[in-house]
C-alpha positions as CSV (number, residue, x, y, z in Angstrom):
1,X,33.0,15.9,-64.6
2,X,29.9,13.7,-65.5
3,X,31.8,10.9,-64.9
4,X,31.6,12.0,-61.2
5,X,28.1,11.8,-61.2
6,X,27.6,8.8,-62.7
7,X,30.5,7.0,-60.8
8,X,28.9,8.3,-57.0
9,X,25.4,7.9,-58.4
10,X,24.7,11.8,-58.4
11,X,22.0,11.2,-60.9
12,X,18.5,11.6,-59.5
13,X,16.8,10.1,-62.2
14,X,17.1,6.5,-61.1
15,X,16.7,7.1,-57.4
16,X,14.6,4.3,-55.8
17,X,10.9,5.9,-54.9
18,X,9.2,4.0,-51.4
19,X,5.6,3.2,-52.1
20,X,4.9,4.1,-48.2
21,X,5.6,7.6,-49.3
22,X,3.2,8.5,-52.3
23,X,0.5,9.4,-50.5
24,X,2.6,12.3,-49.3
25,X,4.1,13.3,-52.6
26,X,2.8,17.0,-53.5
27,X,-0.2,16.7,-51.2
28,X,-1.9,18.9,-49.0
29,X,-3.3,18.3,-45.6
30,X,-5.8,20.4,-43.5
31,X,-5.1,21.3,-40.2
32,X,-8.5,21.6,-37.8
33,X,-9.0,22.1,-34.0
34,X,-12.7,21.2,-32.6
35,X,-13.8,21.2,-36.1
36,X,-12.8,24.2,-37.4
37,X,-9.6,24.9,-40.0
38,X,-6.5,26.5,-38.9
39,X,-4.5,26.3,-41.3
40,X,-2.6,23.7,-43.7
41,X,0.5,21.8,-44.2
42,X,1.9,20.2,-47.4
43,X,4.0,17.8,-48.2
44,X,6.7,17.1,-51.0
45,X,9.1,13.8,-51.4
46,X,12.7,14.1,-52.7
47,X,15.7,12.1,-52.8
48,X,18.3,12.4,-49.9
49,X,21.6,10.6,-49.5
50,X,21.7,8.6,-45.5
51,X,24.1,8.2,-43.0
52,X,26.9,6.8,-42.8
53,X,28.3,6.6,-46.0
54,X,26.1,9.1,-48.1
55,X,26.2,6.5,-51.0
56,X,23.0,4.7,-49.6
57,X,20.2,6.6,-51.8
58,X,16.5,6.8,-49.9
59,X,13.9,9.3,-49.6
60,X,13.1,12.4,-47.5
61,X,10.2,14.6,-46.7
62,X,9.5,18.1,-46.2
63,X,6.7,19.7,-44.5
64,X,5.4,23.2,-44.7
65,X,2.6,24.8,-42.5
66,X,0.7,27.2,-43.5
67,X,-2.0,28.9,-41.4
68,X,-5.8,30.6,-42.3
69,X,-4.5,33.9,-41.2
70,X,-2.0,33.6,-44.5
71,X,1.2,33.4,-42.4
72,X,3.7,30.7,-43.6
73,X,6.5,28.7,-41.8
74,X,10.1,27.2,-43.0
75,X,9.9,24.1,-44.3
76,X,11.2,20.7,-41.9
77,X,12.6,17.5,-43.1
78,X,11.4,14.3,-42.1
79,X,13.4,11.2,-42.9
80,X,13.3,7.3,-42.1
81,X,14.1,4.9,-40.5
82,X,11.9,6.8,-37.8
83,X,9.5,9.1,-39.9
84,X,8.0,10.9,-37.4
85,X,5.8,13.3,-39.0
86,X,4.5,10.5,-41.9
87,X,3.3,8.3,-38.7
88,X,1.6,11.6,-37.5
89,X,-0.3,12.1,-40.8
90,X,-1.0,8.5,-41.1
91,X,-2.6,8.7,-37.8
92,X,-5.1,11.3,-38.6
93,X,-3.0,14.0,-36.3
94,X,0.1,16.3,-37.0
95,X,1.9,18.0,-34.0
96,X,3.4,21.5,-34.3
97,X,4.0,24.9,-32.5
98,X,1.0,27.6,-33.2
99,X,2.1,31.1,-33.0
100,X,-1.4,31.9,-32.1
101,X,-1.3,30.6,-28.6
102,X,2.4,29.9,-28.2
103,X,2.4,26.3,-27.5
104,X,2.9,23.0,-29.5
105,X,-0.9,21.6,-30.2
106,X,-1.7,18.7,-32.0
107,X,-4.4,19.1,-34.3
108,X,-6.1,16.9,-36.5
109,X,-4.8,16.4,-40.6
110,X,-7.1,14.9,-43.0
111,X,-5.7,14.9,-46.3
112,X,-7.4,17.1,-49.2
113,X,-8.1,15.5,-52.6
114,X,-9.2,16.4,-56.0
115,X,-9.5,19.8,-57.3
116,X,-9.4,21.6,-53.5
117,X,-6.1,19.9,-52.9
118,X,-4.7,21.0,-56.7
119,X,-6.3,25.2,-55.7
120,X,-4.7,24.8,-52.4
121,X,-1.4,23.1,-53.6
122,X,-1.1,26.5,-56.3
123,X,-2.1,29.1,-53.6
124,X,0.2,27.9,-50.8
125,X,3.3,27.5,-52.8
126,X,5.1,24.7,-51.0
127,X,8.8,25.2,-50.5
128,X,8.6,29.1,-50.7
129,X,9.9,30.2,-47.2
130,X,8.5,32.5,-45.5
131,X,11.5,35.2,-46.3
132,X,10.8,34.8,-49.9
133,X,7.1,35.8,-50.1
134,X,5.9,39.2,-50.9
């Protein structure tokens, strides 16, 4: 059956990576409100097959939130051509619902570098769903 794969281009190793993305590949974002942290969310990049066809290869992005109080939420896909959540980050902000008050807020995301963003990458465990952790 490899011929399969090779024949509908199943084979992730030569899948096209968009520059506009790297800045989200395996990174971590912090999540504050008035200054003060309330949590995280990272991102990863992977490879995705679009609409119409499912031949056309591009990329996708998932996001993960994770708040101070250690509680974890399922991971969402973003994906072009509207990439709604990379033009959040971009823009300094990210937008989601906050079990602590029980409304959307939009908070403000400053991406985390260096060593913080490599011990925060380890202890969040990005792509571990909530259902999954201990």
């Amino acid at each position: 059956m490899r011929w399969l794969g090779r024949r509908f281009g199943l084979d992730e190793t030569d899948w096209p990576q968009d520059p506009r993305l790297d800045q989200f590949r395996e990174a971590v974002w912090e999540l504050s409100l008035g200054g003060e942290t309330r949590g995280w969310v990272t991102t990863s990049v992977m490879p995705m097959r679009s609409f119409p066809f499912f031949w056309d290869k591009q990329e996708q992005m998932w996001t993960q939130v994770h708040w101070v109080d250690g509680r974890h939420e399922y991971c969402e896909e973003d994906y072009g051509p509207e990439w709604y959540s990379v033009e959040e980050l971009r823009g300094g902000h990210f937008s989601t619902w906050d079990p602590s008050v029980s409304e959307d807020v939009d908070f403000e995301a400053t991406l985390v570098t260096g060593a913080e963003r490599d011990r925060l990458w380890t202890q969040l465990d990005h792509g571990l769903e909530p259902h999954s952790r201990d």
